[in-house]
Phi, psi and omega in degrees: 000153155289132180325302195326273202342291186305326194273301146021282192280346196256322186282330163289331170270347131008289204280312184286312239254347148287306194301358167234016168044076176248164197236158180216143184285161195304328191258003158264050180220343179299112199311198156279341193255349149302296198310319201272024157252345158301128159291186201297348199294333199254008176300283190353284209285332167272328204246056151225000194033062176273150156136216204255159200197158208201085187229128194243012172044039188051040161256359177042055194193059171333313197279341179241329163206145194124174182191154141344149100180177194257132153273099197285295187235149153196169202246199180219128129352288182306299182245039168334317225274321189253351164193094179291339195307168196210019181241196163189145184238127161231146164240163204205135182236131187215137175267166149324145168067003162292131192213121195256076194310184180320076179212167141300183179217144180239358165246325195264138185253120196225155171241102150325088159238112207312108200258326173198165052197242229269204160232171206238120184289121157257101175285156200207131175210170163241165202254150186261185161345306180253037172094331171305180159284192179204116194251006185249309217275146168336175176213125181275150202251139167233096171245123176035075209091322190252128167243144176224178198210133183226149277236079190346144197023057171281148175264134185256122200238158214249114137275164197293141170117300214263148206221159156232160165252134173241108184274170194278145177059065170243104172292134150232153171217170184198170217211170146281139152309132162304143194076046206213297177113164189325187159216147155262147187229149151267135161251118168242113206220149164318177149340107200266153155201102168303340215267337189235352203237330189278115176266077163282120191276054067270153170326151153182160161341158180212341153234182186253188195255135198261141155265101139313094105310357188164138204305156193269150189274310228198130169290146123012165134278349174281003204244358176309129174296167163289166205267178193264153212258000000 
């Protein structure tokens, strides 16, 4: 992707996330030219990759799969001993014609919630023994208070408010309804780790490739400098 593109994209989500006065901790404002004067105070937010994020799932084709979003709260796995949290909080931004692709979590268990604009389709299958899909058998379904059972690869579809828990080893993918308009999502979950936890169905990528074109509005959470001494 292009730099242009990620800034772009991070000032539209941006634009929603006042227009419904959603509030942000304090270090998703933070420049490039801040970070690179921050100290140790800030490890958390580098070795937890909390902050603004970008994934076009290496298909270089943003517009058509990929999305937005902010890692709000995580814990670390890795450095249990030193961030113990054992949740995560995120938001996700999806225009029309955005797409997330097909995949699982074989350790994080999560809930999807459609927080404002438009609504958001969740396709759903269980997955078998050796990892694949399972295009026959039912998929018990849970939203909000309610459990139900549905069809393979049903689209569930998310009105603003309305939530799923996506359990481990549930393939899903999602998408905005058409005509509906952009959506904000909530995610609330375990422990996130993007770099181990994602199973995609066909295999693929989960951040992109920088093109520099122009100075970055807002680092990554992988771009973070080392902290100042």
């Amino acid at each position: 992707m292009k730099r242009s593109q990620i800034n772009a994209a991070l000032r539209e989500m941006e634009a929603m996330i006042r227009e419904y006065r959603i509030s942000l901790p304090p270090f998703c404002d933070f420049t490039p030219e801040q970070w690179q004067s921050l100290g140790h105070e800030y490890d958390e937010i580098r070795d937890c990759m909390l902050g603004w994020d970008i994934t076009d799932y290496g298909q270089g084709d943003f517009d058509r799969i990929g999305f937005s979003l902010i890692t709000i709260r995580n814990g670390n796995r890795a450095m249990a001993d030193r961030y113990p949290k054992v949740y995560a909080e995120k938001l996700l931004y999806l225009k029309e014609g955005q797409y997330s692709p097909m995949h699982f979590h074989w350790f994080k268990t999560e809930d999807i919630i459609n927080r404002a604009g438009g609504n958001v389709l969740i396709r759903v299958y269980n997955s078998l023994p050796d990892e694949e899909i399972d295009r026959e058998s039912p998929v018990t379904v849970k939203c909000d208070g309610r459990c139900f059972t549905v069809p393979a690869g049903t689209q569930v579809r998310l009105c603003p408010g309305e939530s799923i828990h996506i359990y481990q080893g549930l393939y899903h993918d999602f998408e905005v309804e058409p005509g509906t308009g952009p959506v904000l999502l909530g995610e609330v979950s375990q422990c996130n780790d993007d770099k181990t936890d994602n199973r995609f169905n066909p295999p693929m990528g989960r951040f992109p490739q920088i093109e520099e074109d122009e100075p970055p509005y807002r680092l990554l959470c992988g771009e973070y400098p080392e902290a100042k001494d």
